[in-house]
N, C-alpha and C positions, 0 to 999 in steps of 0.2 A: 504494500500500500504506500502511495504516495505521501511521504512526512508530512506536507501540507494539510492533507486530508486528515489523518491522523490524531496531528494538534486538535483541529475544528474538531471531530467527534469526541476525544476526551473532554473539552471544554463542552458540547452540546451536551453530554450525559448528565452535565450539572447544573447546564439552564436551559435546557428547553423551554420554549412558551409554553403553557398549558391554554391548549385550544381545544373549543368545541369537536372541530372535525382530525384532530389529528391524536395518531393510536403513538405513545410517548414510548424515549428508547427503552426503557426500562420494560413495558408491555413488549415490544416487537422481540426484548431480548428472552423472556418467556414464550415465543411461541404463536403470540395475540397480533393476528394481520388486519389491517386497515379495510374497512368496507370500500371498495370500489367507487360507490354511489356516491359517498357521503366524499371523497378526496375529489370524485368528478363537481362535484355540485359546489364545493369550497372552490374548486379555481374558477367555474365559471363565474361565480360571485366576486373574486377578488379579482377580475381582470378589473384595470385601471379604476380600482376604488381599495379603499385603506381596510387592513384587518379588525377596527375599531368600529366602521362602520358595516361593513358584514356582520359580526358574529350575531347580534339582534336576529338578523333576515334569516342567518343557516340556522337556531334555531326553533324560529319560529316552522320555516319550510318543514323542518326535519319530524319535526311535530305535525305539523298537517301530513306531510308524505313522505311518513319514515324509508319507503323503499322505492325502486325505480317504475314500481309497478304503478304504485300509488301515485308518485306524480305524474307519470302517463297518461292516468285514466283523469286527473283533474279536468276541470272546465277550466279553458281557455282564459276566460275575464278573470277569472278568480287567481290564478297565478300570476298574470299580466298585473293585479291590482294588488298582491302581496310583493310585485317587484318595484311597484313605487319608488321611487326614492335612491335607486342602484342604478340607472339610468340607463343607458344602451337597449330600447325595449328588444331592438333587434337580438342580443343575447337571452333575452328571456323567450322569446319566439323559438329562438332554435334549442332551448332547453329546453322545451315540450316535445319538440321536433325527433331529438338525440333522444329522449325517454324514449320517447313511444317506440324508437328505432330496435333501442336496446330491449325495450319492454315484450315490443310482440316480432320482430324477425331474429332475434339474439337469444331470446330464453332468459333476457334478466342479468345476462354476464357481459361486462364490458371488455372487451379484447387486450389484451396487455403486450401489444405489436403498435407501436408508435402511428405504422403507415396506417394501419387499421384503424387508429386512433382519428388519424385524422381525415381520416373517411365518413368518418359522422359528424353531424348537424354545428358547426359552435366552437368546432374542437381544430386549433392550428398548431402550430408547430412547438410554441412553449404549453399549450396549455398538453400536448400527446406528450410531451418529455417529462412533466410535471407528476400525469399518472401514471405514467410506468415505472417510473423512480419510487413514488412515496404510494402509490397503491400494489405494488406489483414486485417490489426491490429489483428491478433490473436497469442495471446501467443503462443511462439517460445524459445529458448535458440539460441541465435547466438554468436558465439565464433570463430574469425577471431585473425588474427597476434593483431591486436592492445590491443583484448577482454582479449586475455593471457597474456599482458603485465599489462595489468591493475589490472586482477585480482590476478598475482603474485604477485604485490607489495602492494597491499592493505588488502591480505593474508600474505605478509611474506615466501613465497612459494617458496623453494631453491631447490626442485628435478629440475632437466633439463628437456627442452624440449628433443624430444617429450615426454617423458616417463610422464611428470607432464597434460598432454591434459586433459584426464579424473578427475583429481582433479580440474583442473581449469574450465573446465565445470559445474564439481558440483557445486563450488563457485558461478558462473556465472548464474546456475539454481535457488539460491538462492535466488537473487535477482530482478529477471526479474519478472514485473511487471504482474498483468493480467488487467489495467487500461495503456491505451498507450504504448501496447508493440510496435508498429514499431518505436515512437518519444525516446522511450529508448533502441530500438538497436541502432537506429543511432548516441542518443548522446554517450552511450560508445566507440561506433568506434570512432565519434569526440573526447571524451575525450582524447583515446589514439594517438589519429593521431594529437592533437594541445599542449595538454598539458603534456601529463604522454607518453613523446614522449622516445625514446631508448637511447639519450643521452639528457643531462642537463634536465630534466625533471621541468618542471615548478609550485612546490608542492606550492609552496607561492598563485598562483590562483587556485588550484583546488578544487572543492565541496565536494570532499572526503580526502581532507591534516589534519581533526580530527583522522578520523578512518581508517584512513589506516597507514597498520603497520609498512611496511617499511620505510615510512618517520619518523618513531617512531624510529625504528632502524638502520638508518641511511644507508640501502640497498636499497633503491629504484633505486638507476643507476646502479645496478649493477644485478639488476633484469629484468626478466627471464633468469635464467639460462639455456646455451643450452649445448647438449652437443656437442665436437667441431667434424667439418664438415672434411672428407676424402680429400685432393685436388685433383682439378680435372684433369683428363690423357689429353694429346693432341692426336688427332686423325688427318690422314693426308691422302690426294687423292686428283686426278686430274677432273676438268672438260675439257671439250672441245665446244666454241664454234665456231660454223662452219658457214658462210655466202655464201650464193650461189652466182653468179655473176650478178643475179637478184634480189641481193636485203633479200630473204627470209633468213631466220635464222631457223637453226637445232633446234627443241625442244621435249622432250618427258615427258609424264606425268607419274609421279612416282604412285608405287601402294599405295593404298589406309592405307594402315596399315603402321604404322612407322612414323619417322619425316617426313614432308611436303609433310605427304602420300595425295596421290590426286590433287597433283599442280604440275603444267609445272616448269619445269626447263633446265639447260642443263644438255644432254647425261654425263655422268662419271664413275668414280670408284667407286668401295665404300668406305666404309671408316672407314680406322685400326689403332690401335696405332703401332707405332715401321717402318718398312719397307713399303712403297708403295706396295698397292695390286697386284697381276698382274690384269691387263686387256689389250682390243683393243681399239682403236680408234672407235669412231661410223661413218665412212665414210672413203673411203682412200683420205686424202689430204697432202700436203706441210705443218704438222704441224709447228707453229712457239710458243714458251714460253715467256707469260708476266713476266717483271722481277719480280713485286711483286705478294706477294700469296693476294687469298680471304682469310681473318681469320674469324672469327665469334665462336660465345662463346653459348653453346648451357646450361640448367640446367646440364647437368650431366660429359663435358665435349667440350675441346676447337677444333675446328677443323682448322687446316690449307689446302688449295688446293691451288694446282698449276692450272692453268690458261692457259691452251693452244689455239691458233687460226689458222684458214686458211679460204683462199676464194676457193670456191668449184664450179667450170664448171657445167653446167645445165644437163650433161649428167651423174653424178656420183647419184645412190642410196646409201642410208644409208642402214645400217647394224640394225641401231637403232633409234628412232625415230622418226620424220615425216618435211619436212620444212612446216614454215609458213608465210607468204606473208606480207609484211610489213606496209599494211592498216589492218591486222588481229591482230599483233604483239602490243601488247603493256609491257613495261617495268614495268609499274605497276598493271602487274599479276603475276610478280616473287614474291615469298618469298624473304624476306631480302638477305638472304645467296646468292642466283643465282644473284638477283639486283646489289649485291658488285660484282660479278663477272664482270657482264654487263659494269657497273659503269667503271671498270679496264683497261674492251679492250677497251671502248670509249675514256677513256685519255690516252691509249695511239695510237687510230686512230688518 
């Protein structure tokens, strides 16, 4: 085994994080293996969101659908409205996708062949390396936000992200064991995520503050370098929601492709940088304007909506999409963005 790796597993045996989804070295060293489901379902969750805000979500999920079976067979809304708040609906879409995949042409077993891995729904290159290491123990290269910090500064490594991925993999190839690779992907994620963190970096306790370079040369906080980010455009459009005098509420579900493709929301614009788009109204009513907008901040850019309302006679059709009835309606099937909307007309009914 590689001394590098080594160090890190002795040091992991004494601090591992104790995580909801993860089976601890002390378990693996008795005998006790990782459920497949539950390591797939934590990385889908933790792509590009912090471990602090998942563990709530895995386990709430794991509680509703303790097996692959069970989340398979869930209702669609109802997962989509428990992924609230983790963003990427698109990831949640293909989590249903990957269940059902695994659930009814797999027998329930997820594949522990990387290529196989990433033949299903959701699942790409770090997230296949990911389970086959820590659900599967078989040598993997896993190289996540934390993996590139680390091995930047223990390399010395000043090219910028992204451009430095592939040399920091290499590095990272180098070292991964083929003796406990799941217990040594996890502890470099932990290394990076507790000690050789993005600021004040904690080199005085780390298992590798000999050999690594940048504490040598006194760049380890100021390592990885990225290269800096575009800011992001504001984008701006109206919703409308509409209430009928019984109660039901105007809803239509967006198509499948695009942000919060395949979830109910309210009828709207779409949505531009610069000038409000033209559009209609989805029903003719007594519009009325909430004074403040929905804002919400999406990866690639920020969106403002204005906020319109009325209550709509039982005798008016929509134009666009369907009411629904208020023992049917629930507010935690919105996506975030609509819920703020929601959230807005209620304080100000």
């Amino acid at each position: 085994m590689n001394p590098r790796a080594k160090e890190l597993l002795d040091w992991y045996d004494h601090n591992a994080r104790r995580l909801p989804w993860r089976t601890s070295p002390q378990a693996r060293a008795t005998g006790e293996l990782p459920d497949p489901y539950r390591v797939w379902l934590s990385e889908i969750m933790l792509q590009q969101t912090t471990v602090a805000a998942v563990r709530s979500y895995f386990e709430r999920f794991t509680s509703l659908w303790p097996t692959v079976y069970d989340l398979a067979a869930a209702p669609d809304a109802q997962v989509m409205g428990e992924w609230a708040g983790l963003g990427y609906y698109a990831r949640a879409r293909n989590l249903l996708k990957c269940a059902r995949v695994v659930a009814f042409d797999m027998g329930g077993a997820f594949p522990c062949d990387p290529d196989a891995l990433q033949a299903l729904p959701g699942i790409g290159p770090y997230t296949a390396a990911a389970i086959t290491a820590i659900a599967f123990d078989r040598p993997a290269t896993v190289v996540d936000g934390n993996v590139e910090r680390v091995m930047a500064r223990l390399h010395d490594i000043h090219t910028p992200l992204p451009a430095a991925k592939l040399e920091l993999t290499e590095k990272a190839a180098i070292v991964t064991p083929q003796d406990r690779p799941g217990d040594y992907a996890q502890a470099v994620m932990d290394l990076g995520a507790t000690l050789c963190t993005p600021k004040n970096p904690a080199c005085g306790l780390c298992p590798w503050r000999v050999p690594c370079r940048a504490r040598a040369e006194g760049t380890a906080a100021s390592l990885p370098k990225k290269t800096p980010k575009k800011p992001k455009p504001t984008r701006f459009g109206t919703v409308y929601l509409a209430r009928r005098v019984d109660g039901a509420f105007l809803l239509e579900r967006r198509p499948d492709c695009g942000l919060l493709g395949g979830m109910l929301g309210w009828p709207g614009s779409d949505w531009t940088e610069g000038e409000a788009p033209d559009h209609s109204a989805p029903i003719r009513a007594e519009w009325k304007t909430l004074p403040a907008e929905a804002r919400h901040t999406f990866t690639h850019f920020h969106l403002r909506l204005i906020v319109r309302h009325a209550l709509v006679p039982m005798d008016r059709t929509p134009e666009r999409g369907s009411f629904l009835m208020p023992e049917e309606f629930r507010p935690s099937d919105l996506p975030t963005l609509m819920r703020k909307a929601f959230d807005l007309w209620q304080g100000a009914a």
